[in-house]
KEBA-753003 format. One record per atom (N, C-alpha, C): residue number from 1; residue in three letters; atom name; x, y, z negated. Coordinates in nm, 3 decimals. Example, Ala and Ser with C-alpha at 12.3 -4.5 7.8 and 13.67 -1.06 7.14 Angstrom:
2
(1; Ala; N; (1.319; -0.569; -0.780))
(1; Ala; CA; (1.230; -0.450; -0.780))
(1; Ala; C; (1.320; -0.330; -0.780))
(2; Ser; N; (1.285; -0.225; -0.708))
(2; Ser; CA; (1.367; -0.106; -0.714))
(2; Ser; C; (1.290; 0.003; -0.787))
//
This chain:
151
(1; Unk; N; (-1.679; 22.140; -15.300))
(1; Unk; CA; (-1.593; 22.077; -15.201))
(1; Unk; C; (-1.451; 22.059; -15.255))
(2; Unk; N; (-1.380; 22.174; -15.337))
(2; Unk; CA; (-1.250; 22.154; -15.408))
(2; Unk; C; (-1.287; 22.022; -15.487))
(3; Unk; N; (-1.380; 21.991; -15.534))
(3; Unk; CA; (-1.340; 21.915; -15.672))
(3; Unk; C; (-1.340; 21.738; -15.587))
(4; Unk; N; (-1.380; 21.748; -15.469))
(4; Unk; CA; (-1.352; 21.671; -15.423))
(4; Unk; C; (-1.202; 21.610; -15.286))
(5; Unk; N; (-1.171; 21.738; -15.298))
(5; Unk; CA; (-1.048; 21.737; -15.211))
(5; Unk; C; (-0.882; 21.725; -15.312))
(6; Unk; N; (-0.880; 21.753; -15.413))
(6; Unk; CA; (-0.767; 21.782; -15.508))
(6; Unk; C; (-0.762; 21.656; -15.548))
(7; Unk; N; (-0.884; 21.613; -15.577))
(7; Unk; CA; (-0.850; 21.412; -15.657))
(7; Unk; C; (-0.813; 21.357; -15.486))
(8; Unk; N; (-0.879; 21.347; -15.385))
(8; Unk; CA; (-0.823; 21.297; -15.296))
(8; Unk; C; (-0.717; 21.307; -15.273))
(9; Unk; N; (-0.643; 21.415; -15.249))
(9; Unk; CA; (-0.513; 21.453; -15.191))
(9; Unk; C; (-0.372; 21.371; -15.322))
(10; Unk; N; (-0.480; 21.441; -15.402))
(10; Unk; CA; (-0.374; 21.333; -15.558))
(10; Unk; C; (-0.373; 21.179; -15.497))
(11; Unk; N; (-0.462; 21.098; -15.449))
(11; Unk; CA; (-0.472; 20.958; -15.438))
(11; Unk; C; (-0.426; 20.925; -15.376))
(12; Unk; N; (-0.413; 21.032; -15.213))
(12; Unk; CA; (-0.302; 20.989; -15.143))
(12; Unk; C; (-0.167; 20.998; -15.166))
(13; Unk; N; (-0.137; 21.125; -15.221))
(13; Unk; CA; (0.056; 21.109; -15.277))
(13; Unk; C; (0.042; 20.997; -15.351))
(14; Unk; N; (-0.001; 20.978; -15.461))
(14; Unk; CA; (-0.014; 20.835; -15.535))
(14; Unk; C; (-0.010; 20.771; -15.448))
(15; Unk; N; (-0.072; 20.685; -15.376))
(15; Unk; CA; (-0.053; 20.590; -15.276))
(15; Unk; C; (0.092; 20.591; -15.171))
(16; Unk; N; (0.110; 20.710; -15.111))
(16; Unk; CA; (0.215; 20.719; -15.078))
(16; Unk; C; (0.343; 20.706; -15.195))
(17; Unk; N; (0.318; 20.782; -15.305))
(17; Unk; CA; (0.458; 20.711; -15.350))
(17; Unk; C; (0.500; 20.571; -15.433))
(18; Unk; N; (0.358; 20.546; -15.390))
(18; Unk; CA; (0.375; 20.354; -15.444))
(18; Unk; C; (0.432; 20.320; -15.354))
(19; Unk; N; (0.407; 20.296; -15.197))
(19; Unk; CA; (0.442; 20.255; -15.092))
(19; Unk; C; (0.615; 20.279; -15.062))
(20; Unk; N; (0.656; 20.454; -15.116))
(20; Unk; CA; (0.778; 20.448; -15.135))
(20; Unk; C; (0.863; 20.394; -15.199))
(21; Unk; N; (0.808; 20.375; -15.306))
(21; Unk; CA; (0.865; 20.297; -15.436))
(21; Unk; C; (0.898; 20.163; -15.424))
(22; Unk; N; (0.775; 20.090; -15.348))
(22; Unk; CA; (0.849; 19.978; -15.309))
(22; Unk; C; (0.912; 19.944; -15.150))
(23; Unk; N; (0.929; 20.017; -15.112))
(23; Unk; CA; (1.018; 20.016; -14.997))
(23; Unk; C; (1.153; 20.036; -15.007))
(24; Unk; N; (1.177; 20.104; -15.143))
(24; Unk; CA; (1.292; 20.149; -15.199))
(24; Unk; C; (1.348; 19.997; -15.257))
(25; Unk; N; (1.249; 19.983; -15.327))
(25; Unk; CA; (1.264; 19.850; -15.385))
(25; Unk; C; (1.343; 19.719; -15.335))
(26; Unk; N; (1.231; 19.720; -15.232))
(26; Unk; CA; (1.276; 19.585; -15.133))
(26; Unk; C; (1.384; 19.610; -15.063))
(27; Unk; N; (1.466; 19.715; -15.022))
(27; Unk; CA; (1.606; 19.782; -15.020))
(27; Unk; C; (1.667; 19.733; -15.108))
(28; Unk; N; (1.673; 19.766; -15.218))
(28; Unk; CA; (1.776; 19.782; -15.288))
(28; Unk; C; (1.764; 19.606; -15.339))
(29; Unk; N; (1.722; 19.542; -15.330))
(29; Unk; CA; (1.664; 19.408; -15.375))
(29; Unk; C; (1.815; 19.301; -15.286))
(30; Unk; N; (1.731; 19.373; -15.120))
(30; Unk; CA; (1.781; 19.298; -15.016))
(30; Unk; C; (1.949; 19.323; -15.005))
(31; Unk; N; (1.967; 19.504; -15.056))
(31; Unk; CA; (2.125; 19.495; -15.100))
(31; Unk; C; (2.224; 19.443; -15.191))
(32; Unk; N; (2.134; 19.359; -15.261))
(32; Unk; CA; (2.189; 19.300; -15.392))
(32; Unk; C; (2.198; 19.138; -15.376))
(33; Unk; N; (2.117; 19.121; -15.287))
(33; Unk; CA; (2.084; 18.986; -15.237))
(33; Unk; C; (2.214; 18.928; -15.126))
(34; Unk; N; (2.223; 19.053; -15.046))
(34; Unk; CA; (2.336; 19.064; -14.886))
(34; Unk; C; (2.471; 19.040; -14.965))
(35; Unk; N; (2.492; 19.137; -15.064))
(35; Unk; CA; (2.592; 19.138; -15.160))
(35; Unk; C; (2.646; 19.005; -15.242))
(36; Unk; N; (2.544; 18.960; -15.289))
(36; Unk; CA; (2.592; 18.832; -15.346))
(36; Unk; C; (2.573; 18.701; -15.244))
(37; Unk; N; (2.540; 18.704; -15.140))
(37; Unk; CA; (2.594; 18.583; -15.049))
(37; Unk; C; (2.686; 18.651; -14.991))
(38; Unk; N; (2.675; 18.748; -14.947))
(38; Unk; CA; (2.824; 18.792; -14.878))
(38; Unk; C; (2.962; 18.742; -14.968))
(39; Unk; N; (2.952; 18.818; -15.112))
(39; Unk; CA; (3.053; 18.787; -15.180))
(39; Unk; C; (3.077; 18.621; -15.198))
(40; Unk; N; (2.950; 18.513; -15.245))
(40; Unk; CA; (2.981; 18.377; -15.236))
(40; Unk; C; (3.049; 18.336; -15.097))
(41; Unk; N; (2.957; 18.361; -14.998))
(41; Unk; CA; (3.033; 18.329; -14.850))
(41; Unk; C; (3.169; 18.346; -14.874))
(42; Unk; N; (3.223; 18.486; -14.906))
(42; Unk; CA; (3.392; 18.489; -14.856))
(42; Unk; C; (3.482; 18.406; -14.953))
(43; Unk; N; (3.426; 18.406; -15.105))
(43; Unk; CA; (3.488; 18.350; -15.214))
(43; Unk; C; (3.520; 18.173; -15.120))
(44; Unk; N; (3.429; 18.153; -15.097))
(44; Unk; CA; (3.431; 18.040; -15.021))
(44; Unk; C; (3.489; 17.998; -14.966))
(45; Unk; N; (3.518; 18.083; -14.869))
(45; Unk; CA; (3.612; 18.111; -14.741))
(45; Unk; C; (3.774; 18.093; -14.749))
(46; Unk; N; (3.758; 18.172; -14.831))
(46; Unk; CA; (3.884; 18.201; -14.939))
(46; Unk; C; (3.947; 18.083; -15.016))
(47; Unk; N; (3.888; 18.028; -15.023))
(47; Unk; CA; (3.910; 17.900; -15.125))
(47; Unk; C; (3.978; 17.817; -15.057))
(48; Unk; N; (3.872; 17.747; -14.937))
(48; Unk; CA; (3.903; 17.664; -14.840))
(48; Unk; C; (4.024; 17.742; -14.725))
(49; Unk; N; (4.069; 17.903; -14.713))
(49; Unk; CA; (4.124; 17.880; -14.652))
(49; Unk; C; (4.325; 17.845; -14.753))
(50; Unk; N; (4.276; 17.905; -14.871))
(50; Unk; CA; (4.445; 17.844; -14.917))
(50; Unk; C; (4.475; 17.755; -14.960))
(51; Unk; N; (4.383; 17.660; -14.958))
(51; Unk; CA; (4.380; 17.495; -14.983))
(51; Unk; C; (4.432; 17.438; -14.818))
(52; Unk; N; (4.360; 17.484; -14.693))
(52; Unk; CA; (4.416; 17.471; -14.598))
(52; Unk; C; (4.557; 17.496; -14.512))
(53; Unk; N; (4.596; 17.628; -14.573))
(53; Unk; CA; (4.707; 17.664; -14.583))
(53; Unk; C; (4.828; 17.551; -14.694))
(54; Unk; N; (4.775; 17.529; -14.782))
(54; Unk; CA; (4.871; 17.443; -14.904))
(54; Unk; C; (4.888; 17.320; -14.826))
(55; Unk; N; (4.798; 17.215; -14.771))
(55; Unk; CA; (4.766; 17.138; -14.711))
(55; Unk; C; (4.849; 17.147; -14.549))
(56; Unk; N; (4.835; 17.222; -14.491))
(56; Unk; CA; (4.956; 17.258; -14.363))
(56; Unk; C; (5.068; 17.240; -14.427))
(57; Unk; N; (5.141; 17.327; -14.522))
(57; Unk; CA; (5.269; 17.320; -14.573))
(57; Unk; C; (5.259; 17.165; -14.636))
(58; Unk; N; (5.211; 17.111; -14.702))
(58; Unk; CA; (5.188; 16.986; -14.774))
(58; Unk; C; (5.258; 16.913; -14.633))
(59; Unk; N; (5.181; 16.878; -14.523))
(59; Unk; CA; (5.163; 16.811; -14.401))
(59; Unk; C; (5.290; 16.833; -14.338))
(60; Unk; N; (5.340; 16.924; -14.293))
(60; Unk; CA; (5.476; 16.898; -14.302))
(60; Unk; C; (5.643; 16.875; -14.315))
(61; Unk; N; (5.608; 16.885; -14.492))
(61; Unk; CA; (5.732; 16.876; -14.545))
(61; Unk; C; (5.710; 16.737; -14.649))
(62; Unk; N; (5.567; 16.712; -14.672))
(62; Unk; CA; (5.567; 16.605; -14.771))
(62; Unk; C; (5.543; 16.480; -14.727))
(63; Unk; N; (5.470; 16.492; -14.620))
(63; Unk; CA; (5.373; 16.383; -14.542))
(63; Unk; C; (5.512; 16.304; -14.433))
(64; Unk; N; (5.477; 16.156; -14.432))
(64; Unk; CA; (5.587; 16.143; -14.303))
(64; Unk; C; (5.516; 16.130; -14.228))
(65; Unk; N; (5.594; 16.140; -14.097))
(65; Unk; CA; (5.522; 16.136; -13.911))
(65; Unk; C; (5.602; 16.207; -13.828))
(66; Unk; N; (5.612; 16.199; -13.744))
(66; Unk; CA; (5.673; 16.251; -13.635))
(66; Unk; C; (5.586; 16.466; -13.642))
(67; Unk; N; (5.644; 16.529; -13.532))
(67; Unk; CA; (5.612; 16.669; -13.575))
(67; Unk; C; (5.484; 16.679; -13.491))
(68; Unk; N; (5.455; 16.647; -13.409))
(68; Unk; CA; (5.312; 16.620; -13.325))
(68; Unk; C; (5.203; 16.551; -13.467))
(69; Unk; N; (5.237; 16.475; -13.492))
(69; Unk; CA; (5.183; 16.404; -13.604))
(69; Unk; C; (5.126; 16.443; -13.708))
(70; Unk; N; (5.216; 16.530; -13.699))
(70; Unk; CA; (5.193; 16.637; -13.862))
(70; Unk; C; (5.113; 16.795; -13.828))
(71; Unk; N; (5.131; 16.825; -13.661))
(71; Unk; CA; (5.060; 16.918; -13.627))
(71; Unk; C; (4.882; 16.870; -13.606))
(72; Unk; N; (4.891; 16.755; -13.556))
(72; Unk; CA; (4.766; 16.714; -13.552))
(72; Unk; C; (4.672; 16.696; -13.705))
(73; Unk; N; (4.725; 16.651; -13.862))
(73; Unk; CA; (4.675; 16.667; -13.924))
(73; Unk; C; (4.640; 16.789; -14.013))
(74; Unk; N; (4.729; 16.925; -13.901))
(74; Unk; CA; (4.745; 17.052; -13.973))
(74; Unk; C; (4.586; 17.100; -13.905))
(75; Unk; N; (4.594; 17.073; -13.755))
(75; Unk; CA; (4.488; 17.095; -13.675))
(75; Unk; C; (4.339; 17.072; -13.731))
(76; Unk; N; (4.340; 16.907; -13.775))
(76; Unk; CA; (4.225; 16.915; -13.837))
(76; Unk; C; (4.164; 16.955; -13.944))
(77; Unk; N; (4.271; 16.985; -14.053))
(77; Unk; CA; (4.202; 17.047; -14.160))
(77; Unk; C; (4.176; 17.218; -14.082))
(78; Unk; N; (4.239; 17.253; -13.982))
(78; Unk; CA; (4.181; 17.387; -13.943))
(78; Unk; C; (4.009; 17.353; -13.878))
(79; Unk; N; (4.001; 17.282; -13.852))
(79; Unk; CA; (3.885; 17.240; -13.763))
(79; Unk; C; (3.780; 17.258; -13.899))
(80; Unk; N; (3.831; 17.142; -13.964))
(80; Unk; CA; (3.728; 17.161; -14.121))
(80; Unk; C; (3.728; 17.338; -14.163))
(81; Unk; N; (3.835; 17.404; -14.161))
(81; Unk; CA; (3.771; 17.537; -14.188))
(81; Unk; C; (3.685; 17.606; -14.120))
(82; Unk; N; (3.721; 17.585; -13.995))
(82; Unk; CA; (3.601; 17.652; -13.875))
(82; Unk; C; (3.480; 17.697; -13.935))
(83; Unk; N; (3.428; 17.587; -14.017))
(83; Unk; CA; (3.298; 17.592; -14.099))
(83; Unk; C; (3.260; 17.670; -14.186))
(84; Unk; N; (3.350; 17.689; -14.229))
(84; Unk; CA; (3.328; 17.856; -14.385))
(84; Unk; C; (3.413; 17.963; -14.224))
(85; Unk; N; (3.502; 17.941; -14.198))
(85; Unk; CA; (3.485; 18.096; -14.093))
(85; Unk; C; (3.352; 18.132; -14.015))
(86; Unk; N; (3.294; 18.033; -13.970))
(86; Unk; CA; (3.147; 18.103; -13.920))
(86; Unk; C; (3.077; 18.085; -14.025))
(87; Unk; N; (3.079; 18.080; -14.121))
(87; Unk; CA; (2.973; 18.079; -14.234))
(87; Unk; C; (2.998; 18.224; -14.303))
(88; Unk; N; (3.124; 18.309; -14.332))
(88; Unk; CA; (3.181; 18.405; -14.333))
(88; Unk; C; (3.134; 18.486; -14.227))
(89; Unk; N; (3.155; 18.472; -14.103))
(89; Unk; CA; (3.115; 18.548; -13.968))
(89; Unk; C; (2.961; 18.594; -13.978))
(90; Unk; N; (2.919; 18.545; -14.052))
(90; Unk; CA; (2.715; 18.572; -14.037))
(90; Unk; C; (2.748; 18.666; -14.107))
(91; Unk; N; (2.845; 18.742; -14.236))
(91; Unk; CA; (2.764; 18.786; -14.337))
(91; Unk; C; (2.881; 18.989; -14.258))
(92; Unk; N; (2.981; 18.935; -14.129))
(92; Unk; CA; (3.060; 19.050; -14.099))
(92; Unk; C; (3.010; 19.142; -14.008))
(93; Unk; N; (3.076; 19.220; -13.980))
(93; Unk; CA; (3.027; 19.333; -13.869))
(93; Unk; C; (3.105; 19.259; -13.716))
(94; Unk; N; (3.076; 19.313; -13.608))
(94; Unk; CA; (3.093; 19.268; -13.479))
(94; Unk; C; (3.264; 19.268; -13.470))
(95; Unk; N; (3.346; 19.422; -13.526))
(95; Unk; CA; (3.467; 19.409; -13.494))
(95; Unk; C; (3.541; 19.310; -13.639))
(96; Unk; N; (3.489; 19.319; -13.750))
(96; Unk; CA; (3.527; 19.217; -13.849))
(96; Unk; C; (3.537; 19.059; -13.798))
(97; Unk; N; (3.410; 19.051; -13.735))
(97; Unk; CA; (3.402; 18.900; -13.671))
(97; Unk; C; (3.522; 18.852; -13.593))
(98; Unk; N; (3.558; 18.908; -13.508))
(98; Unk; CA; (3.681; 18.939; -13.437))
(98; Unk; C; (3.827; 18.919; -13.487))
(99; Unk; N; (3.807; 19.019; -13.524))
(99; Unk; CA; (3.962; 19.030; -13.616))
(99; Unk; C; (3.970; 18.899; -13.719))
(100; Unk; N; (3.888; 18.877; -13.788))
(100; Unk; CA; (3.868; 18.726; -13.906))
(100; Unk; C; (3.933; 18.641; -13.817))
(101; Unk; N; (3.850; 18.616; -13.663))
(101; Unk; CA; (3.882; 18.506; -13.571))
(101; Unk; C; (4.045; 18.518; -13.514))
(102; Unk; N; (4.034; 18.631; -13.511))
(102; Unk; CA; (4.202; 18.607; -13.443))
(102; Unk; C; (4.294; 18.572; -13.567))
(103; Unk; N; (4.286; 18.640; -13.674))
(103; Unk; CA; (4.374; 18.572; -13.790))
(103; Unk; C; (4.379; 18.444; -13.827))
(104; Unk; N; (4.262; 18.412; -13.855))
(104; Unk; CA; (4.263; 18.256; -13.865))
(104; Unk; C; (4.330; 18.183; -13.767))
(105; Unk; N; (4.309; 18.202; -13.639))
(105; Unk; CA; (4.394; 18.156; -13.504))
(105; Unk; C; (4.554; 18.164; -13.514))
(106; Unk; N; (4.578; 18.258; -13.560))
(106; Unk; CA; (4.684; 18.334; -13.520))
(106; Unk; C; (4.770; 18.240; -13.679))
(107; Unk; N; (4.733; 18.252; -13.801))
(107; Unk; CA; (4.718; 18.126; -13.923))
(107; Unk; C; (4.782; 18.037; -13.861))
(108; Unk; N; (4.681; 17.942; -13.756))
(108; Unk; CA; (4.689; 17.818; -13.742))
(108; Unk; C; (4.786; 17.789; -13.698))
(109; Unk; N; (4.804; 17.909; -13.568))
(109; Unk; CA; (4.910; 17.871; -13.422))
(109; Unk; C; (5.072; 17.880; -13.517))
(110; Unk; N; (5.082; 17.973; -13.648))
(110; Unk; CA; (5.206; 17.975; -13.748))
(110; Unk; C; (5.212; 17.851; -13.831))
(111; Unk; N; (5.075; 17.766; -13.866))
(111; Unk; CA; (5.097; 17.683; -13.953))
(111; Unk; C; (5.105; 17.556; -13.867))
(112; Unk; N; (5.107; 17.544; -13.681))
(112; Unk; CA; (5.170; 17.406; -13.667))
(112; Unk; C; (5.256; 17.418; -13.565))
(113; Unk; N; (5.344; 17.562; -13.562))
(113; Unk; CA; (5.372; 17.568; -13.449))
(113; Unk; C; (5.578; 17.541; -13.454))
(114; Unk; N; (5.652; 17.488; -13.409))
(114; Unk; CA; (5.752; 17.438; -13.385))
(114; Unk; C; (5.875; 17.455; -13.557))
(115; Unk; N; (5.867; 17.326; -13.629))
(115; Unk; CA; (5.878; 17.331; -13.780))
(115; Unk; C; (5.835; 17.397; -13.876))
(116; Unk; N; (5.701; 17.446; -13.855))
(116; Unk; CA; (5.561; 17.432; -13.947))
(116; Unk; C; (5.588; 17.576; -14.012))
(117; Unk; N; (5.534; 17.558; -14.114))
(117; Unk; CA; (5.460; 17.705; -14.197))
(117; Unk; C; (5.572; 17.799; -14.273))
(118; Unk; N; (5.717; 17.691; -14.322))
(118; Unk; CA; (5.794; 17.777; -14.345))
(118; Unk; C; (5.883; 17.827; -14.300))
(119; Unk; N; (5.926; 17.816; -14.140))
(119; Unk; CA; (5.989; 17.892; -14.085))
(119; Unk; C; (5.936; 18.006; -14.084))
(120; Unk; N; (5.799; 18.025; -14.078))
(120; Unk; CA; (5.736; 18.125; -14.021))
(120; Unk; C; (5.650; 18.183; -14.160))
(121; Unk; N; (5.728; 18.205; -14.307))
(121; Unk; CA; (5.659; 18.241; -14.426))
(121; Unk; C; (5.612; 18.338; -14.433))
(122; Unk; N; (5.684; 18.468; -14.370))
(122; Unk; CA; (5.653; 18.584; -14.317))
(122; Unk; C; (5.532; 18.627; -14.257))
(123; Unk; N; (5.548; 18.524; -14.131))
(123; Unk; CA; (5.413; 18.556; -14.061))
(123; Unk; C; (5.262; 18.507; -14.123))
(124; Unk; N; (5.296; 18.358; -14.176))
(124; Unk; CA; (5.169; 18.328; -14.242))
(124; Unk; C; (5.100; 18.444; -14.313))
(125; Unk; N; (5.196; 18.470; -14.452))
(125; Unk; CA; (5.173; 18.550; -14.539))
(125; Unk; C; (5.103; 18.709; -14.486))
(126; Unk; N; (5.131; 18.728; -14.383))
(126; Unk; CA; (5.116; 18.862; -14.346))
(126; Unk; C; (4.949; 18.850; -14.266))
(127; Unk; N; (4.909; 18.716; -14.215))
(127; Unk; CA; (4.803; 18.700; -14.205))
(127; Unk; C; (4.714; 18.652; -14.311))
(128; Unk; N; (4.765; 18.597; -14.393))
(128; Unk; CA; (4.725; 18.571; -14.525))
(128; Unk; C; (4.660; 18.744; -14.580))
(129; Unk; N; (4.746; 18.819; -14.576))
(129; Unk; CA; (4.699; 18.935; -14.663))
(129; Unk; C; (4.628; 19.046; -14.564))
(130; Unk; N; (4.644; 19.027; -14.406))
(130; Unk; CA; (4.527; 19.069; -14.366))
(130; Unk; C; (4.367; 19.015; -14.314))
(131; Unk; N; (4.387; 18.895; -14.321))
(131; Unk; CA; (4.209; 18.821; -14.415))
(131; Unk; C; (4.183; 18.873; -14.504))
(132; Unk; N; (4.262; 18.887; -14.593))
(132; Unk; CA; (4.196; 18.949; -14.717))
(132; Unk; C; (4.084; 19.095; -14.709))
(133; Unk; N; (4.228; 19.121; -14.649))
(133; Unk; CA; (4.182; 19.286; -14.626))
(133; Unk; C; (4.057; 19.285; -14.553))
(134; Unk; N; (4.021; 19.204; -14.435))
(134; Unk; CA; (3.939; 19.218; -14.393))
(134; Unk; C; (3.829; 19.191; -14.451))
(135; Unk; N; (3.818; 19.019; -14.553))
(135; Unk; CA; (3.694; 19.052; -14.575))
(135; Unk; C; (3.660; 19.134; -14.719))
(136; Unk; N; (3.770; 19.240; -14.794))
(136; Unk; CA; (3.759; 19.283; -14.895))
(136; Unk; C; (3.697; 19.411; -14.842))
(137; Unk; N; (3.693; 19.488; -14.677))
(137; Unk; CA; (3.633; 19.608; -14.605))
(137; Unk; C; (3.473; 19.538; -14.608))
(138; Unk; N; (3.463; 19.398; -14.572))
(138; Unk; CA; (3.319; 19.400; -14.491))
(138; Unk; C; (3.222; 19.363; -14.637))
(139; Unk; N; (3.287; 19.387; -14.762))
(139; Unk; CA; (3.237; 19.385; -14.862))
(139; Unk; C; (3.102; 19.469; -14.849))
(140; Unk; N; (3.175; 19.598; -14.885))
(140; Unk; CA; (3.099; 19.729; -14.835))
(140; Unk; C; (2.981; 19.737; -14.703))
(141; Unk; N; (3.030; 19.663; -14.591))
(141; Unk; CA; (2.911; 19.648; -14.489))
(141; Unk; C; (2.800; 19.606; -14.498))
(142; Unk; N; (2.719; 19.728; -14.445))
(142; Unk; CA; (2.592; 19.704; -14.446))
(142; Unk; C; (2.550; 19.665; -14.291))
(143; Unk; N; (2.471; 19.638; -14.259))
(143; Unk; CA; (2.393; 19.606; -14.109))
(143; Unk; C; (2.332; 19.707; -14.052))
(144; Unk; N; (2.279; 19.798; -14.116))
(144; Unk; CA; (2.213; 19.912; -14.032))
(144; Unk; C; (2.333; 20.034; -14.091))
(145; Unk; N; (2.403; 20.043; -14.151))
(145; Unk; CA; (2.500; 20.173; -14.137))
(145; Unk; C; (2.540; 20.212; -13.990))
(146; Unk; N; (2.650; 20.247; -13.968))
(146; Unk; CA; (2.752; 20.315; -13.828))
(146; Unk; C; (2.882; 20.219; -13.862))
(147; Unk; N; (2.895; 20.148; -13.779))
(147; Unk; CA; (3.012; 19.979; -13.791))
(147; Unk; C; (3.112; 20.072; -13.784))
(148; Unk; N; (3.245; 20.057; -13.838))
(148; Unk; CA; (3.340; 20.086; -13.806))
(148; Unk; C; (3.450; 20.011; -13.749))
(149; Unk; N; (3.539; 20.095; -13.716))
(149; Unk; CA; (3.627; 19.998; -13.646))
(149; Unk; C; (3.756; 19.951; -13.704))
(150; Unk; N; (3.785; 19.846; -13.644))
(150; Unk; CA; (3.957; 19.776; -13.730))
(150; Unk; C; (4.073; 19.921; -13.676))
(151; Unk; N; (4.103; 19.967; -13.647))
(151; Unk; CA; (4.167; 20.065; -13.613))
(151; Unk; C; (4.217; 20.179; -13.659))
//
């Protein structure tokens, strides 16, 4: 009866630690995978948002038009970013999502709001470097960890 219970019991850990092995696998696969669209997503993000930013300041100090004029073409290149911010937003955590959104907002309302982006260099900039921050935290985020908070 032993000589038949010891190879069994062997076949099952074997089996079980194949099954572990690739469960581990497909983990660590899917973290490498999350990782590099996450990182393309924000690079992205990133791109388009200081081209949008250059482009506000561009709009109105270089561009002629009245100041409505020049807020409206600041507006739409924000509209065109919208698109990499929720494309960014898929890859954040719930309070990241958030916070991204109000900066970008908060961006916009400095880059068309009563003689444009450089009265207000300070403030841009200071939202400028907390985007960053934010999406340089949700780097690290995973989806099933414990979310943390902006706080």
């Amino acid at each position: 009866m032993s000589d038949v219970v010891i190879p069994a019991i062997s076949g099952l850990l074997a089996m079980l630690g194949a099954f572990i092995g690739a469960a581990l696998t497909r983990r660590t696969e899917f973290e490498k995978w999350l990782r590099q669209a996450r990182t393309e997503a924000f690079a992205t993000f990133l791109h388009e948002l200081h081209d949008t930013r250059l482009y506000a300041t561009e709009s109105y100090y270089d561009l002629p038009g009245t100041e409505n004029e020049k807020s409206i073409k600041v507006t739409e290149a924000f509209a065109q970013l919208n698109k990499h911010v929720a494309q960014a937003r898929l890859f954040m955590s719930d309070a990241g999502r958030e916070e991204l959104s109000s900066q970008v907002n908060e961006l916009w309302v400095h880059s068309t709001a009563d003689g444009g982006p450089a009265k207000r260099v300070h403030q841009v900039e200071d939202h400028m470097q907390r985007i960053q921050a934010i999406l340089e935290k949700e780097l690290t985020y995973m989806p099933w960890e414990v979310r943390w908070p902006f706080k």
